[in-house]
ZALUMMAR-207939 format. One record per residue: residue number from 1; x, y, z of N, C-alpha, C in turn. Coordinates in nm, 2 decimals, m for minus. Atoms other than C-alpha are relative to their C-alpha. Layout:
# residues N
<r><pos>NUM</pos><n_c1>X</n_c1><n_c2>Y</n_c2><n_c3>Z</n_c3><ca_c1>X</ca_c1><ca_c2>Y</ca_c2><ca_c3>Z</ca_c3><c_c1>X</c_c1><c_c2>Y</c_c2><c_c3>Z</c_c3></r>
...
END
This chain:
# residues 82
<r><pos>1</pos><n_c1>m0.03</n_c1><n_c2>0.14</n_c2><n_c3>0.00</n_c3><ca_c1>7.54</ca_c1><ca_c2>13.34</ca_c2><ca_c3>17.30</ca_c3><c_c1>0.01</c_c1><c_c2>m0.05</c_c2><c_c3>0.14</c_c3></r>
<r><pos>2</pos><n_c1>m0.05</n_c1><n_c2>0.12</n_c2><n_c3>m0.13</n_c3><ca_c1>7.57</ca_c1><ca_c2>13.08</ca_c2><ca_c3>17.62</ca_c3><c_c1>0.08</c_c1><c_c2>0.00</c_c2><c_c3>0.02</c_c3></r>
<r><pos>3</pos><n_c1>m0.14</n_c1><n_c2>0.03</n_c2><n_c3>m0.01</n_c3><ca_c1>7.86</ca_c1><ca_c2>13.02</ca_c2><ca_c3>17.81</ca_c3><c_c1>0.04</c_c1><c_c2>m0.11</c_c2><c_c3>m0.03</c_c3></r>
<r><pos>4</pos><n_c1>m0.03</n_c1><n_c2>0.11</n_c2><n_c3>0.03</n_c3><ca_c1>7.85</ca_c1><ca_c2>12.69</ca_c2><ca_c3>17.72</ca_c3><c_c1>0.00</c_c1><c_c2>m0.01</c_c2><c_c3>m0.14</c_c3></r>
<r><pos>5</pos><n_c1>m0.03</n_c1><n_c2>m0.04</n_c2><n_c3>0.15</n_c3><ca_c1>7.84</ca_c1><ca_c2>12.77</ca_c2><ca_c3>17.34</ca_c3><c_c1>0.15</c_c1><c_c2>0.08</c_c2><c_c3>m0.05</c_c3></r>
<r><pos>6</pos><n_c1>m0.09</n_c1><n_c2>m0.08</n_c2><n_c3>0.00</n_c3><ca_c1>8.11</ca_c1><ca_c2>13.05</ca_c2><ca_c3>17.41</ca_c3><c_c1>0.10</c_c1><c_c2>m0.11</c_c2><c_c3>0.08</c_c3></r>
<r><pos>7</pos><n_c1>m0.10</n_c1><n_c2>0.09</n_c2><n_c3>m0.06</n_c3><ca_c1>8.30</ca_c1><ca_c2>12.77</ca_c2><ca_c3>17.60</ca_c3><c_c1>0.09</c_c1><c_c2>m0.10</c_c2><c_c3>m0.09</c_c3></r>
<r><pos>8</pos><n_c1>m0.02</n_c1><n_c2>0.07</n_c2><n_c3>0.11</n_c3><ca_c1>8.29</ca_c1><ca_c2>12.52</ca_c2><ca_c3>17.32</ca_c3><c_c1>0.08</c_c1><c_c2>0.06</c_c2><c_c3>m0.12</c_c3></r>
<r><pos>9</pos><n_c1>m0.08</n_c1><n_c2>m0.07</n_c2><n_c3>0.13</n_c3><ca_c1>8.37</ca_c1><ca_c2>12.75</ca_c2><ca_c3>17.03</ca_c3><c_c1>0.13</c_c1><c_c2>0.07</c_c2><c_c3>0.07</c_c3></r>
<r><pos>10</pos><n_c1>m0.17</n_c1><n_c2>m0.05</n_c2><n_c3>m0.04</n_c3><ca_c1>8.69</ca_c1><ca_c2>12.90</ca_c2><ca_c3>17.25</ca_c3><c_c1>0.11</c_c1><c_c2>m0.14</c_c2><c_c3>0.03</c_c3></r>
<r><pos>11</pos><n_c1>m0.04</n_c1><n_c2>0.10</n_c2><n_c3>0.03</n_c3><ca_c1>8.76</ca_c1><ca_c2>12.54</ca_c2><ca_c3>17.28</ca_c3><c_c1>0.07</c_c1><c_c2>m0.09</c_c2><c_c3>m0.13</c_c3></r>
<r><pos>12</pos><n_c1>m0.01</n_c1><n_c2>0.01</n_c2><n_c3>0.12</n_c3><ca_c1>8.73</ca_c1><ca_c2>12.44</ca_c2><ca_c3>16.94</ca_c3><c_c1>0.11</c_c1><c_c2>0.12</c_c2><c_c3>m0.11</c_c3></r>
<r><pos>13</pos><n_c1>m0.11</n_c1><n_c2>m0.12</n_c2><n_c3>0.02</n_c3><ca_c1>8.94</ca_c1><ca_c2>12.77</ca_c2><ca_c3>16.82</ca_c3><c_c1>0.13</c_c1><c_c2>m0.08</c_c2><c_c3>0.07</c_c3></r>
<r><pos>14</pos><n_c1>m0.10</n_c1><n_c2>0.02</n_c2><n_c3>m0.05</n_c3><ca_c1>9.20</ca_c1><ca_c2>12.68</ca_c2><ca_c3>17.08</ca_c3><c_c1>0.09</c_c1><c_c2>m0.13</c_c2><c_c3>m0.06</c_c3></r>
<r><pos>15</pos><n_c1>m0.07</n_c1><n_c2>0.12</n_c2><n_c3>0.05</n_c3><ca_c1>9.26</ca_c1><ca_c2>12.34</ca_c2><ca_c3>16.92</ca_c3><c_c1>0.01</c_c1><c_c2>0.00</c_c2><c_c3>m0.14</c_c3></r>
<r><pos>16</pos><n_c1>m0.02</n_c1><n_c2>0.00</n_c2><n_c3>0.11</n_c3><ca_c1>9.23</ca_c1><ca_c2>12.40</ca_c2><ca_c3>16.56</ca_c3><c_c1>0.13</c_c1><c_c2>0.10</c_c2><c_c3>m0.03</c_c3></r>
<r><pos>17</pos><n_c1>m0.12</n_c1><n_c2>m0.05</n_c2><n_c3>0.02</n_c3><ca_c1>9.46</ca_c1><ca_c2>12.71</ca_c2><ca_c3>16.59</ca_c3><c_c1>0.17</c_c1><c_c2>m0.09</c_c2><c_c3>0.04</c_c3></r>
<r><pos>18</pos><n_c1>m0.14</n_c1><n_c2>0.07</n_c2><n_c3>m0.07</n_c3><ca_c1>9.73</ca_c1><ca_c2>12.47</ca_c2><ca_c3>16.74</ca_c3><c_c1>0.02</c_c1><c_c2>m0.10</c_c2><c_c3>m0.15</c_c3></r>
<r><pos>19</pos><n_c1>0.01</n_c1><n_c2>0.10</n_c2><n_c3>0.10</n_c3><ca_c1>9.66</ca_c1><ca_c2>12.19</ca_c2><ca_c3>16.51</ca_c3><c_c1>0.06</c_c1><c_c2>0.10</c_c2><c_c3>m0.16</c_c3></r>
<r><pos>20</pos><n_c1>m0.03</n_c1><n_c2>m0.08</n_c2><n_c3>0.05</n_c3><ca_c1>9.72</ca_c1><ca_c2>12.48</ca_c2><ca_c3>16.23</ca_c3><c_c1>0.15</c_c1><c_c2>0.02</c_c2><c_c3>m0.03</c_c3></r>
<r><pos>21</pos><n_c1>m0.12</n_c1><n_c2>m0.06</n_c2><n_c3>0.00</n_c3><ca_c1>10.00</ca_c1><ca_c2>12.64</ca_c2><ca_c3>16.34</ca_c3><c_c1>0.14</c_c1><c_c2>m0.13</c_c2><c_c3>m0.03</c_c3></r>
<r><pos>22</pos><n_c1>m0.06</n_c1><n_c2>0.17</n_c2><n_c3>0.03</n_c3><ca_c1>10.17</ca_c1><ca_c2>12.24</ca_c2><ca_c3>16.37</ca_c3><c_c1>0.06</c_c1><c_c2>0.00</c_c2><c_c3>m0.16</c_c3></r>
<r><pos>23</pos><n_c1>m0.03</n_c1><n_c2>0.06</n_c2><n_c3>0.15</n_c3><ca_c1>10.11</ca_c1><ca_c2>12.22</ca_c2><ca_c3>15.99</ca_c3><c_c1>0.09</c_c1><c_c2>0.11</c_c2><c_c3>m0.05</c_c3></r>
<r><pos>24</pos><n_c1>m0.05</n_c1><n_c2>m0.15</n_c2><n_c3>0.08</n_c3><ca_c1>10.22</ca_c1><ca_c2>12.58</ca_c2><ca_c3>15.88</ca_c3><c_c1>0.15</c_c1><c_c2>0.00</c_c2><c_c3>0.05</c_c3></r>
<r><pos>25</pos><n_c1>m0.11</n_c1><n_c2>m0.02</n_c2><n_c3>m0.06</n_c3><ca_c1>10.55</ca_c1><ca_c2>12.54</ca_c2><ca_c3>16.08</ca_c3><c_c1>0.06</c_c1><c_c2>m0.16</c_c2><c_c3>m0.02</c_c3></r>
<r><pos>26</pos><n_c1>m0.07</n_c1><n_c2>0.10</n_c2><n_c3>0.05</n_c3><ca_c1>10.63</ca_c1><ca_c2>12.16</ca_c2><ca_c3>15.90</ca_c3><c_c1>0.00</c_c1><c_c2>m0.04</c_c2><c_c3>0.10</c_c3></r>
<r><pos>27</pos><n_c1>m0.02</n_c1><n_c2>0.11</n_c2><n_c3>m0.12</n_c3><ca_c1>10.58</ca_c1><ca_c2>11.94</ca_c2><ca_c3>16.22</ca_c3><c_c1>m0.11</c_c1><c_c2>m0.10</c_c2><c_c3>m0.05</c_c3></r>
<r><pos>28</pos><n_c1>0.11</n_c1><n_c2>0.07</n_c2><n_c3>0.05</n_c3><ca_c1>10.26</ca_c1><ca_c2>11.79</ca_c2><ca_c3>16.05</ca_c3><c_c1>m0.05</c_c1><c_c2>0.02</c_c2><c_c3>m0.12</c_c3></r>
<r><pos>29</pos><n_c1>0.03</n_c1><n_c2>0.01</n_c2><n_c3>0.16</n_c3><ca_c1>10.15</ca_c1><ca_c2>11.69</ca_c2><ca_c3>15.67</ca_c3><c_c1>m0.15</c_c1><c_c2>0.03</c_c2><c_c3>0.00</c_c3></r>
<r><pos>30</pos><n_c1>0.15</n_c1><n_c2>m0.02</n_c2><n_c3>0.02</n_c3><ca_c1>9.80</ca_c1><ca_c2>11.79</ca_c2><ca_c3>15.54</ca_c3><c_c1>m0.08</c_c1><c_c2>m0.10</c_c2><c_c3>0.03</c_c3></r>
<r><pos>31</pos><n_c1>0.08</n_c1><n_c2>0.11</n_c2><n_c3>m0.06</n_c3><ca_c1>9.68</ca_c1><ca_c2>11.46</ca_c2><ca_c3>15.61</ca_c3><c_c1>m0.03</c_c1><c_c2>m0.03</c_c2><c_c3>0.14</c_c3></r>
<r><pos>32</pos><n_c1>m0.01</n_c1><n_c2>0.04</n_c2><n_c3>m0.13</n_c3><ca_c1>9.75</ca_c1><ca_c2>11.45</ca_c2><ca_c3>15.96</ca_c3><c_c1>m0.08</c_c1><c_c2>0.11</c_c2><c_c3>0.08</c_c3></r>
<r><pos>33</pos><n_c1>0.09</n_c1><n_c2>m0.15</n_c2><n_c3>m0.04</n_c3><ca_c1>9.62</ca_c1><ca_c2>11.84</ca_c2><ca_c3>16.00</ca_c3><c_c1>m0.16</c_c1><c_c2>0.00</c_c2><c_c3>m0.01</c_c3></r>
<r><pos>34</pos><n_c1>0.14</n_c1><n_c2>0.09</n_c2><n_c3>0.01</n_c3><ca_c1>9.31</ca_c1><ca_c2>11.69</ca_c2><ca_c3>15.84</ca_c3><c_c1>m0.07</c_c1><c_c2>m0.07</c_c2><c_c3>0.09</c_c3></r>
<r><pos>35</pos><n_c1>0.09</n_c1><n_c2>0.10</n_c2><n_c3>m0.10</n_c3><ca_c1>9.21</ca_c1><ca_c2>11.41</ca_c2><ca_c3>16.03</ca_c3><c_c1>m0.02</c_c1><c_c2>0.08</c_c2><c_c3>0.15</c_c3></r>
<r><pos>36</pos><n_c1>0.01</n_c1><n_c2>0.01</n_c2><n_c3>m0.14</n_c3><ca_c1>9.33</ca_c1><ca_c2>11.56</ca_c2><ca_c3>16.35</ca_c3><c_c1>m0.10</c_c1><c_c2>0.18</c_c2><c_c3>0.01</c_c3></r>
<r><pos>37</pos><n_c1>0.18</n_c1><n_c2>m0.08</n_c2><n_c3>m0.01</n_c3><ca_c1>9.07</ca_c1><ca_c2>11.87</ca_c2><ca_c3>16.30</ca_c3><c_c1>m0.14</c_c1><c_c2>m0.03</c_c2><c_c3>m0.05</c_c3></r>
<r><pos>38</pos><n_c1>0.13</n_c1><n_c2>0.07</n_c2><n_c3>0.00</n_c3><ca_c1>8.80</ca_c1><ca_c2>11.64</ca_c2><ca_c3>16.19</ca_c3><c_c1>m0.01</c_c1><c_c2>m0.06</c_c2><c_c3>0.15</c_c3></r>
<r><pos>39</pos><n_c1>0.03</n_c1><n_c2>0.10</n_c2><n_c3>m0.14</n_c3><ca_c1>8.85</ca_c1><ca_c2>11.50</ca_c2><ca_c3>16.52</ca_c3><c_c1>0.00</c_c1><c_c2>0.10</c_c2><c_c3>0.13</c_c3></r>
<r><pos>40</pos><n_c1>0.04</n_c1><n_c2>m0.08</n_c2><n_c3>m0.12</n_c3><ca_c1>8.82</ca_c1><ca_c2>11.85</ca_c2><ca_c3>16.74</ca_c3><c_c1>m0.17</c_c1><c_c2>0.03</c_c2><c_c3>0.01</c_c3></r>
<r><pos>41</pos><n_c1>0.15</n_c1><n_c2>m0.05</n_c2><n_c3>m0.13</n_c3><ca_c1>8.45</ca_c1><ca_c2>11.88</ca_c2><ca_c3>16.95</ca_c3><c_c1>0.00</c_c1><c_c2>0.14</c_c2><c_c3>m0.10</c_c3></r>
<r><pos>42</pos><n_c1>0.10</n_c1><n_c2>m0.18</n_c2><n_c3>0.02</n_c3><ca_c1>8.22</ca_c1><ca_c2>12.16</ca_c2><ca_c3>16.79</ca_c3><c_c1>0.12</c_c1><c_c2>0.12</c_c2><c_c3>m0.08</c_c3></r>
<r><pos>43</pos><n_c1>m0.10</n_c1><n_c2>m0.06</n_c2><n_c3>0.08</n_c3><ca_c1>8.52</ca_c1><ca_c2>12.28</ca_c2><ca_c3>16.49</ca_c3><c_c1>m0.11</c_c1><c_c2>0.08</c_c2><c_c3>m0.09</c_c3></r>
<r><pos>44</pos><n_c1>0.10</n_c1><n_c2>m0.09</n_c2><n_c3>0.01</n_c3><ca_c1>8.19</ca_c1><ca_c2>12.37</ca_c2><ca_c3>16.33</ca_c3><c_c1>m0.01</c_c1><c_c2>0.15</c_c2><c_c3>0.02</c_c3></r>
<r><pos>45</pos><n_c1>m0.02</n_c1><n_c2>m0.13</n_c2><n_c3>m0.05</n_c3><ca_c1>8.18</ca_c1><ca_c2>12.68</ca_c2><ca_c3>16.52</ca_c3><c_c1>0.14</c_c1><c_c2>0.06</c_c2><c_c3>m0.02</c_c3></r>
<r><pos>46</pos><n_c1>m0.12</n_c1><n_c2>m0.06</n_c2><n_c3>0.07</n_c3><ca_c1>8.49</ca_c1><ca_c2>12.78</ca_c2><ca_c3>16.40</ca_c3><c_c1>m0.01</c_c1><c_c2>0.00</c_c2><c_c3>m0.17</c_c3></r>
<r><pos>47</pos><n_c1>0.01</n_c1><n_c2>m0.03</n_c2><n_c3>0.14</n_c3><ca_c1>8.36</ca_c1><ca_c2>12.78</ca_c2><ca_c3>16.03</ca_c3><c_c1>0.07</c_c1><c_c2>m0.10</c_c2><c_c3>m0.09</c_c3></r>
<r><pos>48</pos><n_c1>m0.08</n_c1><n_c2>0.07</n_c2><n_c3>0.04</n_c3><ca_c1>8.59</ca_c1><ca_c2>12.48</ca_c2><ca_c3>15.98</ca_c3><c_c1>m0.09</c_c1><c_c2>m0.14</c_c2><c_c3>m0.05</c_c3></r>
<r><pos>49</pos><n_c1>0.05</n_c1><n_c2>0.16</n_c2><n_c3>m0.06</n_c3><ca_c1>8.45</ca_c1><ca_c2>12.14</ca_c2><ca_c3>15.80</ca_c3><c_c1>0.05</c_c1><c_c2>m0.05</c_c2><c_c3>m0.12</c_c3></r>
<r><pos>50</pos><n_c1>m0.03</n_c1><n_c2>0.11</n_c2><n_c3>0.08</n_c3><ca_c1>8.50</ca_c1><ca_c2>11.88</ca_c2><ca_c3>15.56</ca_c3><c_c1>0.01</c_c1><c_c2>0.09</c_c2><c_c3>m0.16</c_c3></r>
<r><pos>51</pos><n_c1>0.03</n_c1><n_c2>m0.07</n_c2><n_c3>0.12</n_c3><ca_c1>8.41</ca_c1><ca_c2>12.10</ca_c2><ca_c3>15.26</ca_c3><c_c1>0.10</c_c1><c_c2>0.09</c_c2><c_c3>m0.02</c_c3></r>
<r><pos>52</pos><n_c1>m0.10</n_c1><n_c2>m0.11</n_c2><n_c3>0.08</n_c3><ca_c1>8.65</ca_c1><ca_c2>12.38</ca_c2><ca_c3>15.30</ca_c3><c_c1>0.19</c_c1><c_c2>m0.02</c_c2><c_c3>0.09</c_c3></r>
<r><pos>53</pos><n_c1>m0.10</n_c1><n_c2>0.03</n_c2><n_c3>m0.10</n_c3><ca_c1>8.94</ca_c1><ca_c2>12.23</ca_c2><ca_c3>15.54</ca_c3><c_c1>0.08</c_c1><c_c2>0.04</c_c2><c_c3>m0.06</c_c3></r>
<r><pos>54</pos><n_c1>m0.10</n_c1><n_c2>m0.03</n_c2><n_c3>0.05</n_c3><ca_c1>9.18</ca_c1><ca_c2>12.22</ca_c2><ca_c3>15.26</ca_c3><c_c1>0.09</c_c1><c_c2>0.16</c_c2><c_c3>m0.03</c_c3></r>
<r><pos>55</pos><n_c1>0.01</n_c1><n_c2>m0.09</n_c2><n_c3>0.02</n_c3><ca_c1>9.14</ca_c1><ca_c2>12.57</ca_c2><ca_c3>15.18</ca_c3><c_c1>0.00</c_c1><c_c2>0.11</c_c2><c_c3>0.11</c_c3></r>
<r><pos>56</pos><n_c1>m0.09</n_c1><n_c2>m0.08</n_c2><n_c3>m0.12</n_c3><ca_c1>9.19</ca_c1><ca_c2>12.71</ca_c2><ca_c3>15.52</ca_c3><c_c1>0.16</c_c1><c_c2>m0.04</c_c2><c_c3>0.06</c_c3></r>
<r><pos>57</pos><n_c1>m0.17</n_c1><n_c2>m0.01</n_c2><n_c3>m0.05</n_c3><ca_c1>9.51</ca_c1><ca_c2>12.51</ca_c2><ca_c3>15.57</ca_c3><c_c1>0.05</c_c1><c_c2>0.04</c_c2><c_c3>m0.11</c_c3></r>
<r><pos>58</pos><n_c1>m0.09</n_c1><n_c2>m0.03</n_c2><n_c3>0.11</n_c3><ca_c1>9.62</ca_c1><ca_c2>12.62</ca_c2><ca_c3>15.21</ca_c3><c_c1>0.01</c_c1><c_c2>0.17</c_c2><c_c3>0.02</c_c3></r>
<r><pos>59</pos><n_c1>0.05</n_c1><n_c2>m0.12</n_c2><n_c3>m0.12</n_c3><ca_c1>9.50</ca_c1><ca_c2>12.98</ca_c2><ca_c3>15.38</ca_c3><c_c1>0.13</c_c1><c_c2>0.04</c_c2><c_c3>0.09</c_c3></r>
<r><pos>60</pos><n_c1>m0.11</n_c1><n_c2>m0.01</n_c2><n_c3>m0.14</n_c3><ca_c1>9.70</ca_c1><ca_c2>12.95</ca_c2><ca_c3>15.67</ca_c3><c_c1>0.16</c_c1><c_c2>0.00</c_c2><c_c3>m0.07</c_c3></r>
<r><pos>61</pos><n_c1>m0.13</n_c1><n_c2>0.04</n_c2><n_c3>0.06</n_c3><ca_c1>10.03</ca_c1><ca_c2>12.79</ca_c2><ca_c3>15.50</ca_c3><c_c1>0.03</c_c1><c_c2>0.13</c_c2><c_c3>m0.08</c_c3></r>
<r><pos>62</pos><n_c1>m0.03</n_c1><n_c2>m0.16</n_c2><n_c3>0.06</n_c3><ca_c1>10.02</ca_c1><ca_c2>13.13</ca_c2><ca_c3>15.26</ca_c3><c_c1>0.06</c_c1><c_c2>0.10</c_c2><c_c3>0.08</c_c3></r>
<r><pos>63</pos><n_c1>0.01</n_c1><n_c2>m0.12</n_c2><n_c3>m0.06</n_c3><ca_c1>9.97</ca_c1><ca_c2>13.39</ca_c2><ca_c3>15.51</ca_c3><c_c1>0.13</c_c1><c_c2>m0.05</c_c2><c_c3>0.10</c_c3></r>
<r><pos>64</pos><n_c1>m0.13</n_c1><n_c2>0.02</n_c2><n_c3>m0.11</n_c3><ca_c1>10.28</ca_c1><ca_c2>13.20</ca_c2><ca_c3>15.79</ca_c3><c_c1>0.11</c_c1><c_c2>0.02</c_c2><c_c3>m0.15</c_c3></r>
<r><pos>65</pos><n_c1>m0.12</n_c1><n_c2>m0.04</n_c2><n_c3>0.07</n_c3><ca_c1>10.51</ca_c1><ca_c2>13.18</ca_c2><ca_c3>15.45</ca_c3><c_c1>m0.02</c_c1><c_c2>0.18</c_c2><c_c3>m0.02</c_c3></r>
<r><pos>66</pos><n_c1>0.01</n_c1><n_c2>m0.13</n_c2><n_c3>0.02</n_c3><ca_c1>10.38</ca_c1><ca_c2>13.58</ca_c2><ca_c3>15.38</ca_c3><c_c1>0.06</c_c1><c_c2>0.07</c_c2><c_c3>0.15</c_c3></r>
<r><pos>67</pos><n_c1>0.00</n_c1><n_c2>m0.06</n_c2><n_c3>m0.08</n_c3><ca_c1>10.47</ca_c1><ca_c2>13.65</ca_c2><ca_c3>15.76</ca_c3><c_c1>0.20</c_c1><c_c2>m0.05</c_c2><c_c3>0.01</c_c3></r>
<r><pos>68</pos><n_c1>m0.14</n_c1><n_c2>0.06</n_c2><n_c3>m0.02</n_c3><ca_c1>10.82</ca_c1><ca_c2>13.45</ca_c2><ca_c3>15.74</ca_c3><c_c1>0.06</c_c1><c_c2>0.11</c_c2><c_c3>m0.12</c_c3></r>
<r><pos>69</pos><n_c1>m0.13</n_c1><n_c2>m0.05</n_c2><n_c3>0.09</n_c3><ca_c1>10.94</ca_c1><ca_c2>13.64</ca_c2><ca_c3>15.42</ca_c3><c_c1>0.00</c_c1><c_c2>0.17</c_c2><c_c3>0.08</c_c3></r>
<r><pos>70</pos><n_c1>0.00</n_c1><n_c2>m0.11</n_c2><n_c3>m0.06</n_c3><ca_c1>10.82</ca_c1><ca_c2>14.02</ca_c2><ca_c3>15.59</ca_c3><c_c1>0.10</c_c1><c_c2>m0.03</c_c2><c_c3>0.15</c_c3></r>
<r><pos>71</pos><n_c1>m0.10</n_c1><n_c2>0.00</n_c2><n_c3>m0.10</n_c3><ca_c1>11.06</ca_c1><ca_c2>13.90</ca_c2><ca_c3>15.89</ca_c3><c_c1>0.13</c_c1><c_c2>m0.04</c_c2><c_c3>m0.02</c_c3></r>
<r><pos>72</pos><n_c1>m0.19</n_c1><n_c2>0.03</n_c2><n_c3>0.03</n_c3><ca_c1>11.36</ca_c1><ca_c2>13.80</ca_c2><ca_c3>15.70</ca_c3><c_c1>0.02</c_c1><c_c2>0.13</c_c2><c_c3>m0.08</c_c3></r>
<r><pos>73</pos><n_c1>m0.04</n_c1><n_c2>m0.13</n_c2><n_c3>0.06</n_c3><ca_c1>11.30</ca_c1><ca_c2>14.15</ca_c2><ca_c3>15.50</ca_c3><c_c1>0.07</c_c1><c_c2>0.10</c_c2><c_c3>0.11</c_c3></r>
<r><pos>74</pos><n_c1>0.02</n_c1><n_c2>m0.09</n_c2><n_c3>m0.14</n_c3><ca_c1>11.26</ca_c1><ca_c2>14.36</ca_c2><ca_c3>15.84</ca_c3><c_c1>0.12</c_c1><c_c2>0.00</c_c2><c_c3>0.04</c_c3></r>
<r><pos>75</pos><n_c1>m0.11</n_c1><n_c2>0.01</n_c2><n_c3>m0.11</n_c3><ca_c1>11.56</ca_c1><ca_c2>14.21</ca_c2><ca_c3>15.96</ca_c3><c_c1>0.14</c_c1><c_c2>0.02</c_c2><c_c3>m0.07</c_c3></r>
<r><pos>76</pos><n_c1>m0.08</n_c1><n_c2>m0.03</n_c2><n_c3>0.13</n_c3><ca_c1>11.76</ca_c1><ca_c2>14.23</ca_c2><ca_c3>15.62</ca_c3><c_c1>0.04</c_c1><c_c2>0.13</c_c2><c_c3>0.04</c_c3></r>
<r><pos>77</pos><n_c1>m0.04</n_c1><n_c2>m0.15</n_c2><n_c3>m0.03</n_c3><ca_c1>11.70</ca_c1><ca_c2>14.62</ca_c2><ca_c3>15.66</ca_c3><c_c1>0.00</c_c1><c_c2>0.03</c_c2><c_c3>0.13</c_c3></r>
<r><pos>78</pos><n_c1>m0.04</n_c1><n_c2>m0.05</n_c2><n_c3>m0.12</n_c3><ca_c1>11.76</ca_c1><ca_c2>14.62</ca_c2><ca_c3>16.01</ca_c3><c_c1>0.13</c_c1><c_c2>0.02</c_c2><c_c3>0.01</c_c3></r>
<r><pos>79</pos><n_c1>m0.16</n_c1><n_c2>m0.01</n_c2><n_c3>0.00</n_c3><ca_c1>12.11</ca_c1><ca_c2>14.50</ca_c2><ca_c3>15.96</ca_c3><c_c1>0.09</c_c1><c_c2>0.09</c_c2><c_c3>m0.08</c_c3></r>
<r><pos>80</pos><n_c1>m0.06</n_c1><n_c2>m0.09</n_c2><n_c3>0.09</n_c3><ca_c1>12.17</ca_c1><ca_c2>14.70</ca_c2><ca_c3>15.68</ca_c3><c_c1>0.03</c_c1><c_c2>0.15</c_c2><c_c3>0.03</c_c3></r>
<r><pos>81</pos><n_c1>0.04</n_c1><n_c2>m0.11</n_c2><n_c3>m0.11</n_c3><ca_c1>12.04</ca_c1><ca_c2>14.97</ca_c2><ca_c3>15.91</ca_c3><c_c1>0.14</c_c1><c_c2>0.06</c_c2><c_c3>0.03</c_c3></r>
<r><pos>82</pos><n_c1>m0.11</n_c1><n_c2>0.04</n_c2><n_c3>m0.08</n_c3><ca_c1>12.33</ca_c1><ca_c2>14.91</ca_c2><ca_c3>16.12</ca_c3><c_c1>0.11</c_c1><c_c2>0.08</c_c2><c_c3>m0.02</c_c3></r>
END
């Protein structure tokens, strides 16, 4: 690939992962996570587009609630540990 290809798509990553993480952590509604990655430069290259957006933020939203309940377990039996 180009550096200017590999520039754009670390670009594009960099701003959808954010935009992402926003929604999965309740700072931003699916509509707002929507538009505002319809509106990142070359999201394309990140596999992201109109057709399956929903389905990567419904994706995302899963796998942060799956990462939130393994850390209130972890820490449950940490204490219990104790």
């Amino acid at each position: 690939m180009s550096k200017v290809k590999n520039m754009a798509w670390d670009n594009a990553e960099k701003q959808s992962d954010k935009i992402i993480n926003e929604y999965c952590i309740g700072n931003i509604d699916i509509d707002t996570a929507k538009k505002q990655l319809a509106d990142v430069d070359n999201i394309d290259l990140c596999g992201i587009d109109e057709h399956n957006v929903d389905e990567v933020l419904d994706l995302a939203k899963e796998e942060h609630g799956q990462i939130q309940l393994y850390k209130m377990e972890y820490l449950r039996w940490w204490q219990e540990k104790r």
